[in-house]
VEXMIFI-152962 format. One record per residue (C-alpha): residue number from 0; residue in three letters; x, y, z. Coordinates in pm, 1 decimal, padded with zeros to 6 digits. Each point is the difference from the previous one (the first is absolute). Layout:
BEGIN
{i = NUM, aa = ALA, x = X, y = Y, z = Z} .
...
//
This chain:
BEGIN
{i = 0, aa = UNK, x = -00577.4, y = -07411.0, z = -07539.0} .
{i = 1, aa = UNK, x = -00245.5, y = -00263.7, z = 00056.0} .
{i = 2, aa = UNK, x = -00407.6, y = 00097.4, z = -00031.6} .
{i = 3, aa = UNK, x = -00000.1, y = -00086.5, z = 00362.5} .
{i = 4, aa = UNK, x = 00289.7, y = 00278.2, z = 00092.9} .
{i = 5, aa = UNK, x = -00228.0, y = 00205.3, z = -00243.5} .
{i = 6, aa = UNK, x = -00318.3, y = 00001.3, z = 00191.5} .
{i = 7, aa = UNK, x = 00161.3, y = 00049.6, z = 00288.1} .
{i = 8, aa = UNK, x = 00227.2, y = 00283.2, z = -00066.3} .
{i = 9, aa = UNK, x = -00370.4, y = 00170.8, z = -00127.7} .
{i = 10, aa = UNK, x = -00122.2, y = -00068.2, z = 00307.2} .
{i = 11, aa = UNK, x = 00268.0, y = 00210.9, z = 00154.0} .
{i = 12, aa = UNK, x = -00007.0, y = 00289.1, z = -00236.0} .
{i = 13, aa = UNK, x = -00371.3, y = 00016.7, z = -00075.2} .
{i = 14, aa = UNK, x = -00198.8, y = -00134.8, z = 00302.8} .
{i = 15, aa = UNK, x = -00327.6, y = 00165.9, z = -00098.8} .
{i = 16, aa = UNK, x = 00028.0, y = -00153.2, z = -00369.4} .
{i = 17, aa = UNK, x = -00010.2, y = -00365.3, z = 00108.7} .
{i = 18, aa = UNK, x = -00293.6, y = -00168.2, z = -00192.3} .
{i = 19, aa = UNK, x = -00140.8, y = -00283.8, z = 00195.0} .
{i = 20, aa = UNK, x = 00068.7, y = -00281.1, z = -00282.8} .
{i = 21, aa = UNK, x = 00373.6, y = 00149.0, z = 00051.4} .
{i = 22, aa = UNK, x = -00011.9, y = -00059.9, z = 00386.3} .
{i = 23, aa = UNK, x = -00126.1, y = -00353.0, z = -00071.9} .
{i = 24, aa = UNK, x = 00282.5, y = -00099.2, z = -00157.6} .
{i = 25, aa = UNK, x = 00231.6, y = 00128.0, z = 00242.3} .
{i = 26, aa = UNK, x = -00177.1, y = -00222.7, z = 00293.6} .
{i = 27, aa = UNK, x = 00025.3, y = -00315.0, z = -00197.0} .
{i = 28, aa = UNK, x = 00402.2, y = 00095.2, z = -00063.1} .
{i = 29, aa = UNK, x = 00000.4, y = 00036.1, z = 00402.1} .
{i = 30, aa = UNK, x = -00166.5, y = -00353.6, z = 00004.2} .
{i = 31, aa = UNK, x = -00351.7, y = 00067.0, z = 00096.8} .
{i = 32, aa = UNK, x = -00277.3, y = -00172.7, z = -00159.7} .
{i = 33, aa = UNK, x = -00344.6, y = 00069.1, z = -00064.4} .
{i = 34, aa = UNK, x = -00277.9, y = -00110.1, z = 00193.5} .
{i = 35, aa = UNK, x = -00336.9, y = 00128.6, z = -00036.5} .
{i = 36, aa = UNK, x = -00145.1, y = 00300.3, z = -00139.0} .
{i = 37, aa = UNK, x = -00281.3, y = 00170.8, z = 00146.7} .
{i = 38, aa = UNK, x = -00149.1, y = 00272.2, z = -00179.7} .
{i = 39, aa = UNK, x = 00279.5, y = 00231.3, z = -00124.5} .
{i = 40, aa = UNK, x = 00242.4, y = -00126.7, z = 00257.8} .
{i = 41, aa = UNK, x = 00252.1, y = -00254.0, z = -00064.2} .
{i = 42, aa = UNK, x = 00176.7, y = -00210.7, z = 00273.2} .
{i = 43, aa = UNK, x = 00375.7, y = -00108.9, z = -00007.4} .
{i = 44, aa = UNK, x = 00126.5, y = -00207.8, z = 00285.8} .
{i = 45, aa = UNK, x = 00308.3, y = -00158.3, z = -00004.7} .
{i = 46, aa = UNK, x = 00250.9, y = -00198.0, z = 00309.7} .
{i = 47, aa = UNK, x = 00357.2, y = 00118.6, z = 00097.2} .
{i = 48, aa = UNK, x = 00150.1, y = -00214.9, z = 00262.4} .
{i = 49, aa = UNK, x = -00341.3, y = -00129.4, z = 00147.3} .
{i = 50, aa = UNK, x = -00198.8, y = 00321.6, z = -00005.0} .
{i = 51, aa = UNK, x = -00212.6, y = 00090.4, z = -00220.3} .
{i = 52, aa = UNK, x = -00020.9, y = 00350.2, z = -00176.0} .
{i = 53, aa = UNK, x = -00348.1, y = 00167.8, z = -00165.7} .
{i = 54, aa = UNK, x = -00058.3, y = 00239.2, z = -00220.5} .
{i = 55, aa = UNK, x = -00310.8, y = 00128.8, z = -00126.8} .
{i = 56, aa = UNK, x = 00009.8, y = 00242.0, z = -00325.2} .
{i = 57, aa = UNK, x = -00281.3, y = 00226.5, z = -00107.3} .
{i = 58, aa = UNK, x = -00042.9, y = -00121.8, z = -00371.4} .
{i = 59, aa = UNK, x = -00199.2, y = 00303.2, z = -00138.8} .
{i = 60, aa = UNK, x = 00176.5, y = 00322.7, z = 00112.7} .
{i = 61, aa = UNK, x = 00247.4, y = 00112.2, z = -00233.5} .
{i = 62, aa = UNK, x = 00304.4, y = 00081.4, z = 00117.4} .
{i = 63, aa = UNK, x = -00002.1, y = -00202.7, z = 00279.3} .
{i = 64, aa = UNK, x = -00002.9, y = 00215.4, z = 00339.8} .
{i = 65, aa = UNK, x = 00324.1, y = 00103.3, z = 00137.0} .
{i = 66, aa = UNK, x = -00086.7, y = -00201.6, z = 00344.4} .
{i = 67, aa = UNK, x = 00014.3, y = -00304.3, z = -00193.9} .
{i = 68, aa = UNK, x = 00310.0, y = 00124.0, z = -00205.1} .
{i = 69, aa = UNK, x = 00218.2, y = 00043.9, z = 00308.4} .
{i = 70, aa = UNK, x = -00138.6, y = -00329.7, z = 00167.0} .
{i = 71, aa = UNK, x = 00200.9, y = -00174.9, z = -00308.8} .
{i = 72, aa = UNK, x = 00268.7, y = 00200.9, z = 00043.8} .
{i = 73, aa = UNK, x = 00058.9, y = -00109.3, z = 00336.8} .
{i = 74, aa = UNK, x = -00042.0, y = -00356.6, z = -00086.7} .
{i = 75, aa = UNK, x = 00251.2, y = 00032.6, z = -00315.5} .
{i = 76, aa = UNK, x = 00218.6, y = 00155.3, z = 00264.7} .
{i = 77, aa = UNK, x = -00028.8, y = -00259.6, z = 00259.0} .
{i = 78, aa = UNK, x = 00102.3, y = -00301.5, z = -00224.3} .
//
């Protein structure tokens, strides 16, 4: 199993233990890339089939909030 298949399958088992350096890797897996940061918030954007996709991530909150979790979830489950 991959580190990729890792992260995820902790994202399934243990949403509320996602750190957010862990859900940064995941989005740049899915293809987004960085942007900007402002303050503690990071933004990801990234294109699939001419639209573009953003995601902002709260960089200082530890474990990331279960809002967040679930919006990666459905993007994972999307592809």
């Amino acid at each position: 199993m991959s580190k990729r298949d890792k992260l995820i399958q902790k994202l399934r088992n243990q949403p509320n233990g996602i750190s957010p350096q862990e859900a940064e890797k995941i989005l740049i897996y899915l293809g987004f890339e960085f942007r900007n940061q402002v303050g503690s918030h990071k933004h990801f954007l990234r294109v699939v089939n001419g639209k573009s996709q953003r995601f902002d991530l709260l960089m200082n909150k530890s474990p990331v909030k279960r809002y967040l979790v679930d919006n990666l979830l459905e993007i994972i489950d999307g592809e």
